[in-house]
PAGU-914258 format. One record per residue (C-alpha): residue in one letter; z, x, y. Coordinates in steps of 0.1 Angstrom, whole numbers, plus 5000, padded with zeros to 4 digits. Layout:
PAGU-914258
AZXY
...
END
This chain:
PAGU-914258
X830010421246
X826110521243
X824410311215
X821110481206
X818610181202
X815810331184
X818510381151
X820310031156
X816609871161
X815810051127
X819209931112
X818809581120
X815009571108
X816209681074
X818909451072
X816509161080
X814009291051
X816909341029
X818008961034
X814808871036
X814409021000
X817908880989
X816808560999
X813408530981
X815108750947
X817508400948
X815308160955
X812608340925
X815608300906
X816107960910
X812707900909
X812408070870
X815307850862
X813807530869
X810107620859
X811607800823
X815007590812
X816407640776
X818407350758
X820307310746
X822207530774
X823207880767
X826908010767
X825608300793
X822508280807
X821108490840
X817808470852
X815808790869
X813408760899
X810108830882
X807308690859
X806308860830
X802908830819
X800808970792
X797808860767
X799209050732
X802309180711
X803709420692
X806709290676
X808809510653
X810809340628
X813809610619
X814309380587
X814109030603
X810809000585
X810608600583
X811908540622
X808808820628
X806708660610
X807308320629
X806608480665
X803408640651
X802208270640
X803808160671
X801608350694
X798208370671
X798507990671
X798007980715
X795608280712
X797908560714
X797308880695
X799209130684
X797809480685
X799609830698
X799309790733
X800909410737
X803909360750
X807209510727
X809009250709
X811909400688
X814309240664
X817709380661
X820709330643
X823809320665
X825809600664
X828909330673
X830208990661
X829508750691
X832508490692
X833108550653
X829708370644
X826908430625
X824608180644
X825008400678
X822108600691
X821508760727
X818208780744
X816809020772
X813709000787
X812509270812
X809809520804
X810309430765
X811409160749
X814609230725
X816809000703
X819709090690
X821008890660
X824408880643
X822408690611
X819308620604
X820508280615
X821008420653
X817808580649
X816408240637
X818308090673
X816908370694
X814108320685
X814107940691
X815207990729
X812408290730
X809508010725
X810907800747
X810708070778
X807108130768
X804107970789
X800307970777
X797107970793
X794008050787
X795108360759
X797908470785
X801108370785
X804208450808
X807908460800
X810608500833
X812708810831
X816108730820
X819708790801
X821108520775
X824308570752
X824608280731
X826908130704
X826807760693
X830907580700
X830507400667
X829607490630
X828007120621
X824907010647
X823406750626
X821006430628
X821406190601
X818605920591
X818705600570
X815805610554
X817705350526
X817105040547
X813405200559
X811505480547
X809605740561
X806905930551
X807106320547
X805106450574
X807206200597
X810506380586
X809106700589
X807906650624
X811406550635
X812906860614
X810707110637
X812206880667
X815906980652
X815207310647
X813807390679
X816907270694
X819607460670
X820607170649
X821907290617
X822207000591
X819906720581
X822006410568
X819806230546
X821405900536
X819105830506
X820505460493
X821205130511
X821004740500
X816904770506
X816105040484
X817405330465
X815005620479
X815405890459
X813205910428
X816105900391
X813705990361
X817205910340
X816905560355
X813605520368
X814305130373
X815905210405
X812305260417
X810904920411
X809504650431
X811904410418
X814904650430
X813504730467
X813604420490
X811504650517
X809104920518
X808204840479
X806905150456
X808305380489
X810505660475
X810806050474
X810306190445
X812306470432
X809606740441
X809506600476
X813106570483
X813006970468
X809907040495
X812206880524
X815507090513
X813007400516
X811507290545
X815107290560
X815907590545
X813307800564
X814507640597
X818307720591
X818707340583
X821307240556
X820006930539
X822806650531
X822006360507
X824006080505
X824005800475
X826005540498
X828805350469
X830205150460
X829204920490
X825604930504
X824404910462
X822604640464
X819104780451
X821604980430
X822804650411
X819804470410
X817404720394
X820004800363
X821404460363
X824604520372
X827004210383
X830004390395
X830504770406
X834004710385
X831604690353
X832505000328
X829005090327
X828705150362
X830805480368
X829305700336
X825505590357
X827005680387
X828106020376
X824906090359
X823106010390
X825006240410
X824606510385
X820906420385
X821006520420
X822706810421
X820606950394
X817706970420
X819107220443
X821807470439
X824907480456
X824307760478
X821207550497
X822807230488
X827107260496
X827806920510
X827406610490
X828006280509
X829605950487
X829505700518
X832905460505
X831805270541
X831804870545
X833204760510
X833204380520
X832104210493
X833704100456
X830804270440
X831104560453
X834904660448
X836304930426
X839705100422
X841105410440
X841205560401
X836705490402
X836305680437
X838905950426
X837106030393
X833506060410
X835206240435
X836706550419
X833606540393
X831306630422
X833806890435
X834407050396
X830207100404
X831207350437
X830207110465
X832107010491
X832706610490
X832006380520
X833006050531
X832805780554
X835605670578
X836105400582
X836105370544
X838005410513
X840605610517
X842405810482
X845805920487
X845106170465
X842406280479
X843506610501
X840106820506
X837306550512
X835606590548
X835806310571
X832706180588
X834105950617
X831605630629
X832905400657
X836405430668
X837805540633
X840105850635
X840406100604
X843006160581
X846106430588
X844706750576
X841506660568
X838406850582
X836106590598
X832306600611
X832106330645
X829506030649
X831705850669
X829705610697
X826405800689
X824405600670
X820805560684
X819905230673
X822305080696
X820705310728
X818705220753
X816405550761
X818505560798
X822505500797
X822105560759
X821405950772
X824605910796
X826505880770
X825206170748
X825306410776
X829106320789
X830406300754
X832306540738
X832106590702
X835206600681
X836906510715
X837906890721
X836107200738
X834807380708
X835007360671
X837807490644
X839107480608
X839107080615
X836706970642
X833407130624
X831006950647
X829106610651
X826606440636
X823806220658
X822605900636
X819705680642
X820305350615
X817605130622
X818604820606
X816204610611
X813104620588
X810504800607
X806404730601
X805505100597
X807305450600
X806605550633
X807805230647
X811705420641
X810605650668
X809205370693
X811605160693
X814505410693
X815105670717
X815105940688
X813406240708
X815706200739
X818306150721
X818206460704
X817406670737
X820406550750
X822706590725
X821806890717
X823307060747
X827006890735
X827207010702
X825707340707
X827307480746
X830507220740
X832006980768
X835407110786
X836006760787
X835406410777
X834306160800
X834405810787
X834405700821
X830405750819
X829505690782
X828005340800
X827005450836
X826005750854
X828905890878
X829105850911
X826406020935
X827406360953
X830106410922
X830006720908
X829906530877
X826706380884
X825206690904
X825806820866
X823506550851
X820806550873
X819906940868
X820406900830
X817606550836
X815506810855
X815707000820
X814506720796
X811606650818
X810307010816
X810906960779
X809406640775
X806506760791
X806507150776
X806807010740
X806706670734
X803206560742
X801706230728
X805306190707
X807405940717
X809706040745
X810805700763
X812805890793
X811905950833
X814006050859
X816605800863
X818805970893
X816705880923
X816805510911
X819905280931
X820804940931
X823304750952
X825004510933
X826904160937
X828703960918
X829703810896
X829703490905
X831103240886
X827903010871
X830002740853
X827902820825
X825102710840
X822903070837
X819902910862
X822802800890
X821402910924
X823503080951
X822703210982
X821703550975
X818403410963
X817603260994
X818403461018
X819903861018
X822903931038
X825404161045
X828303921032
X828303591011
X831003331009
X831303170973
X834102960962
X835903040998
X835503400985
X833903661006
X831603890984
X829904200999
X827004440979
X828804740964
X827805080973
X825005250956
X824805260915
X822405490902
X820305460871
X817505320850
X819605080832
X822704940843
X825504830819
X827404540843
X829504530808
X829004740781
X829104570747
X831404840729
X833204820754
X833205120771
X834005140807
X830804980833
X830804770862
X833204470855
X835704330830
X834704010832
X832903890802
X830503610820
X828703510856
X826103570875
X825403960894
X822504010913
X821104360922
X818604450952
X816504780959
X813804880984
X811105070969
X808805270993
X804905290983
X802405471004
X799905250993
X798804900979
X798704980943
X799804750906
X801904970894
X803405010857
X807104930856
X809804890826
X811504560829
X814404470808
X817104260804
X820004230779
X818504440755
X818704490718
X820304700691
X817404770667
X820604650638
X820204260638
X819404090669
X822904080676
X823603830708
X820203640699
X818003480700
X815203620717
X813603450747
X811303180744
X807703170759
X808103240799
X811503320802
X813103670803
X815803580781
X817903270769
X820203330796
X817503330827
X817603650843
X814703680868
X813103920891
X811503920928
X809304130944
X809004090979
X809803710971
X807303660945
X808503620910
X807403810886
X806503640851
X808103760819
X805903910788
X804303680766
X806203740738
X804703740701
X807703670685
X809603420709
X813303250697
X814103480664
X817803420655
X820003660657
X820103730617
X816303750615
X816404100603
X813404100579
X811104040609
X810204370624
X810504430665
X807504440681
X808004400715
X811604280724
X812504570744
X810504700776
X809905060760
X807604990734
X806104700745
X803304730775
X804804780806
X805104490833
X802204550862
X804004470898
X802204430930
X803304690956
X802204680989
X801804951013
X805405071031
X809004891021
X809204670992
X812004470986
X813304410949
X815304130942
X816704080904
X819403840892
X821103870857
X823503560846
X825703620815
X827603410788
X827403230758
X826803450726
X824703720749
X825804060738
X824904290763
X825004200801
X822604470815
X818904540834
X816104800836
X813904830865
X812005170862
X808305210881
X806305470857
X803305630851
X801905600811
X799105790797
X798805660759
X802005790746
X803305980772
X805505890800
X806305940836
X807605950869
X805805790894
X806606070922
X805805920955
X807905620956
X811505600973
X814205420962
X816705330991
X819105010983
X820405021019
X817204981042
END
């Protein structure tokens, strides 16, 4: 058989270009998708091969007037004009229902820029993953072709604050409303009243306003205008505003400032009733729908009334057309057939009862690194997507503790992150729960934790797109590994020495036990036993583990690092007391580098007990307090830390994280290795 070269010559050459071109359209792709990520994650998303760029727009509104008239601030804002001959942005109303929802939008992004909404709230959401795409400089901007259909898998995304215990000022809330909105969240719980202070301003009983009432933050309240300004605030950002007046429990500033001795009194129901009215009065029930009751934590004699109380102010508040929430764990009313269910902890809702989840997410217990483990593996309402029922989840943030000033809520929580990361749970859905990693991160090469690490490579775009000189205490976490060993049993003694310290080794004998380091464990904070509970690295509840790294520097250098052990809940110093001066903590954790210890913080508030909560944190955990400077040296550096446990300690854990800091903002250091094996 004759072959004629010249055509298969030609043939092959194309089929190289065409490979070639395959090859580069994926690898644009991929590209786009790392440079441009949206969270939280869209139900369908493709991305195209090409950039888009362009200096002006044209957007036509087609009776989305107020999402129109949000891009067109949008872009004037970064230096973008519209005029007739910038790019085509139009606004649509789809033509179909997308999943049955009225929050689903698609977007398409090629040689015009189209959104298709099935509401004005998919427009709103459209929009939102629009801005995110977009890229400025210097009055041009860029946006990467691409194809999103998008629905939310629950009807509830909220973020609740307890602004009770500490307030915070307007423009504070308002700043962490854009926050929500950008990322889809749809409610804003606003629990109002606690045993500190009743926050909202009562011109019917304006003594729940005074000094003498408020045990922190005295004279610090919203008034009724403001409270109105924040419901419309929501209101243009698709944000549902729920209060909540927290009875009969939590009353504290509720008894005090009317002089009330018992929440049995006779007095206290007609007040109560009157103050709910009060409230409802300010917004109708068409912006307002959900009014929240609390019924949480009834523990004391003062504070308990009869089913017949709760069931009165109950169906009072639904006679007004709202929809009645409450706590659970709380009081529970036979009776009571309609109320929604708002789980905390490990507390399961009634038979037949719609609920809203907060199970295991509450912030002030996070640290800014497993604390996002758990938020990104956990799956809200425990099932794929949301139904009559399961309407969705609520993220909470209850910082206990008395804080100096406002802003110290978002330094010494891990609000931002926190909010990135749940975001993509309660708006894509999970398949699955994985409880297995609400403490850890999963094993390395898992497709589990393959999962993770692109969504991390998200929230650092993010955190560097949007969140600039906020308070955004996360860094890439998946290139950091520890061996581990242990535990060893320290007879209670938490500065007993074994060999470990001494020397490293493959293999130790302790107690004619042979103990070996475990494989790799990957993370900025490891959880050796999680203090809920929840699964970690050991059952036992005492010893002493150590942990070794080798961190590769290509140069002599100090460099920033957060050090932490046995952290804190911002609720109580539970596990207390803090560390006295020159120790790490009461139970004598230490750390070597390259042999040479490396000397704890001087603390400014050393030995606080446990139920010190009227003293503010200031710098008891290693993300708001300035970082610890380490000595690297040139090549392999060896990390040596050793973390004893017992007594009335509550959580058995460590952080060991090189970063970079530039006044508020955070990150990686990029040219250091970690490698626990060398």
């Amino acid at each position: 058989m004759k072959i004629n070269l010249l055509k298969f010559s030609h043939c092959f050459f194309l089929l190289v270009i065409l490979f070639s071109f395959t090859s580069q359209s994926q690898e644009n792709s991929t590209s786009l998708n790392k440079a441009y990520p949206i969270i939280p994650t869209p139900q369908k998303i493709s991305y195209g091969k090409e950039l888009i760029l362009f200096n002006s727009v044209t957007i036509i509104s087609n009776g989305f007037k107020d999402e129109a008239v949000i891009l067109k601030q949008f872009f004037n804002e970064n230096g973008i004009k519209s005029d007739s001959n910038g790019i085509l942005i139009e606004l649509n109303l789809s033509n179909s229902k997308i999943e049955h929802s009225d929050e689903a939008y698609s977007l398409q992004i090629d040689d015009k820029i189209s959104i298709d909404g099935t509401s004005s709230k998919g427009m709103f959401y459209g929009v939102q993953s629009l801005k995110q795409l977009v890229r400025f400089s210097k009055n041009k901007c860029s946006v990467p072709q691409i194809f999103i259909k998008d629905w939310p898998a629950f009807k509830i995304r909220g973020f609740m604050y307890d602004t009770g215990r500490n307030y915070q000022p307007i423009a504070q809330l308002k700043e962490q409303i854009e926050v929500l909105a950008r990322y889809k969240y749809n409610v804003f719980h606003w629990h109002l009243t606690d045993n500190p202070g009743w926050r909202l301003e009562s011109k019917l009983y304006p003594e729940l306003q005074s000094k003498n009432a408020t045990s922190r933050h005295k004279g610090k309240y919203y008034t009724q205008d403001e409270f109105k300004e924040i419901v419309a605030f929501c209101k243009k950002r698709n944000i549902i505003v729920i209060p909540e007046f927290d009875i009969p429990g939590h009353t504290e500033a509720f008894r005090v400032s009317l002089g009330i001795n018992s929440m049995k009194e006779s007095r206290v129901l007609p007040i109560l009733i009157e103050l709910f009215d009060e409230l409802m009065s300010l917004v109708s029930p068409e912006d307002m729908p959900y009014i929240h009751i609390g019924t949480d934590e009834v523990r004391n004699k003062e504070e308990y009334v009869t089913n017949d109380f709760i069931l009165e102010l109950m169906n009072h508040i639904k006679s007004k057309n709202r929809e009645l929430i409450v706590w659970k764990e709380g009081i529970v009313i036979p009776e009571d057939s309609t109320s929604i269910n708002q789980l905390w902890a490990y507390h399961e809702g009634r038979k037949g009862h719609r609920f809203i989840d907060s199970r295991s997410n509450y912030i002030n217990h996070l640290d800014p690194f497993a604390g996002m483990a758990r938020l990104y593996f956990q799956q809200p309402c425990r099932q794929p997507i949301g139904d009559h029922l399961a309407l969705g989840g609520v993220l909470c943030a209850w910082p206990d503790n008395n804080v100096n000033v406002g802003r110290d809520i978002l330094r010494q929580n891990p609000i931002y992150p926190s909010i990135v990361f749940y975001a993509d749970a309660i708006w894509k859905g999970r398949d699955k729960d994985y409880p297995e990693y609400w403490a850890k991160l999963p094993s390395i090469n898992t497709q589990e934790f393959e999962s993770f690490k692109k969504f991390e490579e998200k929230v650092i775009v993010h955190r560097n797109q949007f969140f600039k000189g906020k308070e955004f205490p996360y860094v890439e976490q998946t290139k950091i590994s520890w061996s581990l060993i242990g535990p060893f049993d320290n007879d209670g003694d938490f500065n007993k020495k074994f060999e470990v310290e001494n020397e490293i080794k493959e293999f130790y004998e302790v107690n004619r036990q042979e103990w070996k380091w475990s494989d790799p464990v990957i993370g900025g904070t490891i959880h050796l036993k999680h203090f809920f509970g929840f699964s970690a690295v050991t059952e036992k509840k005492e010893g002493t583990y150590y942990a070794r790294t080798n961190i590769y520097s290509p140069n002599d250098r100090e460099q920033d690092f957060w050090v932490g052990f046995q952290g804190w809940s911002r609720s109580s110093r539970r596990g207390g007391p803090t560390a006295k001066q020159g120790k790490w903590h009461f139970t004598q954790p230490k750390i070597w580098v390259n042999g040479k210890e490396i000397e704890p913080p001087i603390w400014k508030q050393p030995s606080l007990l446990e139920k010190d909560t009227e003293i503010p944190f200031i710098d008891e955990d290693y993300f708001y307090r300035a970082p610890t400077k380490i000595n690297l040296k040139k090549g392999w550096n060896t990390v040596l830390l050793k973390i004893p446990q017992g007594g009335n300690s509550w959580k058995w854990m460590f952080t060991c994280v090189p970063i970079s800091i530039d006044g508020m903002d955070v990150s990686e250091v990029e040219n250091l290795i970690f490698n626990p094996s060398i």
